[in-house]
C-alpha positions as CSV (number, residue, x, y, z in Angstrom):
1,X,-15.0,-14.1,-4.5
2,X,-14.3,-10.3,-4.2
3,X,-11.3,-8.5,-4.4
4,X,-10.2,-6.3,-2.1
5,X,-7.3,-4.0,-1.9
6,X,-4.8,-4.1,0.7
7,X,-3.0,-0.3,1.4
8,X,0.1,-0.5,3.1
9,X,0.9,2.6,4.7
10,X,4.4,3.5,6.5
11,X,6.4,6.4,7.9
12,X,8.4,7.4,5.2
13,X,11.3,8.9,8.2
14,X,11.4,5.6,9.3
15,X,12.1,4.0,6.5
16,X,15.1,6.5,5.1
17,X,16.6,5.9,8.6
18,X,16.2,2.2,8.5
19,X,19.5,-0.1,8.4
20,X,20.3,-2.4,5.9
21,X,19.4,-5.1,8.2
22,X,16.2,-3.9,8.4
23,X,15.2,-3.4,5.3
24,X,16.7,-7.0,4.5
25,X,14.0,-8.1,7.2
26,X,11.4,-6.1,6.3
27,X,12.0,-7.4,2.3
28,X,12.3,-11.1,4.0
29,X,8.9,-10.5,5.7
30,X,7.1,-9.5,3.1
31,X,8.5,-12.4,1.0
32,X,7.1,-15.0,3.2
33,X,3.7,-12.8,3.9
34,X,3.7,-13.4,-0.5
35,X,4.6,-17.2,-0.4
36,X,2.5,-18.6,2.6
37,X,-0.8,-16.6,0.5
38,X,0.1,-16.8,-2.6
39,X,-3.5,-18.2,-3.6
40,X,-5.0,-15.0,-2.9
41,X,-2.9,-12.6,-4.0
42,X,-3.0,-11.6,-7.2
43,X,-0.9,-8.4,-7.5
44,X,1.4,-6.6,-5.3
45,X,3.8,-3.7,-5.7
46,X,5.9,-1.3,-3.5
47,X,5.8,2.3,-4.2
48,X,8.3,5.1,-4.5
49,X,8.8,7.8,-1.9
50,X,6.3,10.2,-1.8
51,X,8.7,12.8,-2.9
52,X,8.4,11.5,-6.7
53,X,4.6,12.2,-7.0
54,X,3.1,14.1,-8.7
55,X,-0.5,15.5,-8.2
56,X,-3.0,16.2,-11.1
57,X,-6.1,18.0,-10.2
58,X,-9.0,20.4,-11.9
59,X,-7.9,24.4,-11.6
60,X,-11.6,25.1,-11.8
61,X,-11.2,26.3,-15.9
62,X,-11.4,23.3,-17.7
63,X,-7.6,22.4,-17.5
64,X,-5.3,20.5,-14.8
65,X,-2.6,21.8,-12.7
66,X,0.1,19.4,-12.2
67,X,1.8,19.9,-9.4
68,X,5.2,18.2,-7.4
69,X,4.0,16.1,-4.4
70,X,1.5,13.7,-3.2
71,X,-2.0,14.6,-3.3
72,X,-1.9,15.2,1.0
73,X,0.7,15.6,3.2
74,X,0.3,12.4,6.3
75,X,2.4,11.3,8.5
76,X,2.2,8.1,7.1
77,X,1.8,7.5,3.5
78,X,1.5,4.9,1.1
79,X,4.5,2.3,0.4
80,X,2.8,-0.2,-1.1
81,X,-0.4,-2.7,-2.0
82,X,-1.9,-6.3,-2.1
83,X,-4.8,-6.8,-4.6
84,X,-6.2,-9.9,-3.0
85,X,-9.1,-11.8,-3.3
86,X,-11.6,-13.5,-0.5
87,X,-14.6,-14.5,0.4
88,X,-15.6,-11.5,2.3
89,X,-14.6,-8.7,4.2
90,X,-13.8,-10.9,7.4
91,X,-11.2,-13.0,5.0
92,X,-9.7,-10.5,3.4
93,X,-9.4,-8.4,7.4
94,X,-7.6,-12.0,8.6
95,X,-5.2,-11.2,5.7
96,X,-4.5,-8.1,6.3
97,X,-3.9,-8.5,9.8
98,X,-0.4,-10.9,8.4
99,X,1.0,-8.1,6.5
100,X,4.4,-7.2,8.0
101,X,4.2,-3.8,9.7
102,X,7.6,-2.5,9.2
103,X,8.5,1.0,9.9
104,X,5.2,2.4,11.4
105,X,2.1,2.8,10.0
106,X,-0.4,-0.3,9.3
107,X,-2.4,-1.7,6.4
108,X,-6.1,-0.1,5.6
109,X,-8.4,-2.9,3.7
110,X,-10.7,-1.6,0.9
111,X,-13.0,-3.3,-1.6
112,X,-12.5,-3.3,-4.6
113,X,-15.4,-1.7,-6.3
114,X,-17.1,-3.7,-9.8
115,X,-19.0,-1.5,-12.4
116,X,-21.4,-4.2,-14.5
């Protein structure tokens, strides 16, 4: 089996708007996303704002500027992850496709990649 990583990408307006009834779905979602394949997931977390990021890159002289904000500006940005496992690519894109959607954006599947 394989593991592939599930991003879960939203619009971060949306969600700051969003009622408490709608996060309580969204949360509720999720929840029963996590139970019903609980087999193949084997990590999952939610992720701050992109506000509270904080971008670490090369400034060309051997040191690292460290800088306030994500690494690029999007629309939509990352809220959260699966790590899940499957059989394949077609498994682990039927899995995907059952991740709630909440608040725009969508879910992007990636394999994870294994150094021997």
């Amino acid at each position: 089996m394989a593991q592939y990583l599930i991003l879960v990408y939203r619009d971060e307006a949306r969600v700051a708007a969003a009622s408490a009834d709608e996060w309580e779905a969204a949360l509720k979602d999720h929840l029963a996303f996590q139970e019903r394949n609980a087999a193949a997931l084997l990590g999952a977390n939610a992720l701050h704002f992109t506000e509270t990021a904080t971008s670490v890159r090369p400034d060309g002289s051997g040191g690292f500027a460290v800088t306030d904000g994500p690494f690029a500006e999007t629309k939509e940005a990352l809220g959260g992850y699966y790590l899940a496992e499957a059989a394949d690519l077609d498994e682990a894109i039927a899995l995907a496709r059952q991740v709630p959607a909440h608040f725009g954006g969508g879910v992007e599947v990636r394999p994870v990649r294994v150094f021997d």
